[in-house]
PLY file of the C-alpha trace (Angstrom):
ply
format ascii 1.0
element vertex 88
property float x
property float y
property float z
element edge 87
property int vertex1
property int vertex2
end_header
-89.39 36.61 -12.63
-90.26 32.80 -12.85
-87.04 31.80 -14.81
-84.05 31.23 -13.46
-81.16 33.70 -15.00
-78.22 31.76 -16.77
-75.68 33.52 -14.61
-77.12 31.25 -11.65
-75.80 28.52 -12.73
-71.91 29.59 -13.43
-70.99 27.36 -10.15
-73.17 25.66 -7.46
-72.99 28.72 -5.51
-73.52 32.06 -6.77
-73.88 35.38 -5.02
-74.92 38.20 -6.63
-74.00 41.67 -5.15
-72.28 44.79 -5.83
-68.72 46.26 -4.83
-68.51 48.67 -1.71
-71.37 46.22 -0.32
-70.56 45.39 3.61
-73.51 42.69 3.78
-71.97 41.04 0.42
-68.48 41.12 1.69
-69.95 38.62 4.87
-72.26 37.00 2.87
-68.44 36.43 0.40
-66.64 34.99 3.81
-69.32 32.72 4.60
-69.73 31.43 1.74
-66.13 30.52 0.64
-65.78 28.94 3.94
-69.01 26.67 3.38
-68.41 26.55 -0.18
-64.46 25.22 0.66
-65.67 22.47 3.24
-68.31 21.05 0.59
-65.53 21.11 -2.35
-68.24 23.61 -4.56
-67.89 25.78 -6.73
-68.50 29.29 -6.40
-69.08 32.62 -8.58
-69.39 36.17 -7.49
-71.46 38.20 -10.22
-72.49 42.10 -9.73
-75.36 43.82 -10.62
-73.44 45.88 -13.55
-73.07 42.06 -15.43
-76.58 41.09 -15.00
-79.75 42.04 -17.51
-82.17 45.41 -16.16
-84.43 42.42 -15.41
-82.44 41.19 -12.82
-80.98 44.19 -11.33
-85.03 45.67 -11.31
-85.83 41.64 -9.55
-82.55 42.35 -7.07
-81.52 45.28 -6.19
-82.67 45.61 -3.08
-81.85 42.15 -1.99
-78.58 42.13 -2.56
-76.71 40.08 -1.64
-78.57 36.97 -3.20
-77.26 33.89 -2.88
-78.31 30.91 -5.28
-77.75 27.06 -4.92
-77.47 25.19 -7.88
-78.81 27.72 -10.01
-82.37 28.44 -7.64
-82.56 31.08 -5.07
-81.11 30.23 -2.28
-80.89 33.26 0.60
-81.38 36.97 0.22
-79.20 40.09 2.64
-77.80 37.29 5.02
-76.29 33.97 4.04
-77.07 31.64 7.31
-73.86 29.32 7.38
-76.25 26.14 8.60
-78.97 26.96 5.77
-76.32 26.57 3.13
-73.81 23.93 4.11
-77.27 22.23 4.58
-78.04 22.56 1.00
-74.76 22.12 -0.33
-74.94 18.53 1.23
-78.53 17.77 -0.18
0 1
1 2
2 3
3 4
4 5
5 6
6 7
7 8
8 9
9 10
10 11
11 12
12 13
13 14
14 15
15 16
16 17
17 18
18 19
19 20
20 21
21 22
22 23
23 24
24 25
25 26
26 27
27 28
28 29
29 30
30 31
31 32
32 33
33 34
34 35
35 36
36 37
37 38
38 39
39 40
40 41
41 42
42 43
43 44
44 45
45 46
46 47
47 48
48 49
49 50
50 51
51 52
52 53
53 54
54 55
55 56
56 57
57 58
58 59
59 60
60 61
61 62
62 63
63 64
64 65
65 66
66 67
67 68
68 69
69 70
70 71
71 72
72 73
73 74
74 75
75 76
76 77
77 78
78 79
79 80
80 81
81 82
82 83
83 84
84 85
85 86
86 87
C-alpha cells in the first residue's frame, strides 16, 4: 500500500486495532497519556471500519499507530518515539 488511508488522518494520532486486543489496550494508555501532554488529538479506529485493503495491509500488526496521518509504530507504541514525534 503506498497511499496513506483517509482514516489516518481523523486526528494527529491514530491507532488502529481491534476490541478484546491486550497489546491495543497499552498501546490506548500510552498514547492518551502522550497524546494529553502534547494537547493532540487522537482517534481509535478498528479493523471492522477500515477497507479489506487495510485490514489485508494490517492485520497482523495491529495495533498501528499513525502520526499525522503516516505510519508511525506497529504492536508496541514506545512512549519516547512518539512524544518525540508529536513535538516535531
Amino acid at each position: 500500500m503506498t497511499e496513506m488511508p483517509a482514516w489516518a488522518g481523523r486526528a494527529r494520532v491514530v491507532m488502529l486495532g481491534r476490541p478484546g486486543c491486550h497489546l491495543c489496550e497499552d498501546a490506548w494508555k500510552v498514547i492518551g497519556a502522550v497524546a494529553g501532554e502534547a494537547g493532540a488529538t487522537r482517534a481509535e479506529v478498528t479493523l471492522d471500519e477500515v477497507a479489506e485493503a487495510d485490514r489485508e495491509e494490517y492485520w497482523d500488526k495491529i495495533p498501528v499507530t499513525f502520526v499525522d496521518g503516516a505510519r508511525h509504530d506497529f504492536w508496541r507504541v514506545d512512549e519516547g518515539r512518539l512524544r518525540a514525534a508529536l513535538n516535531s
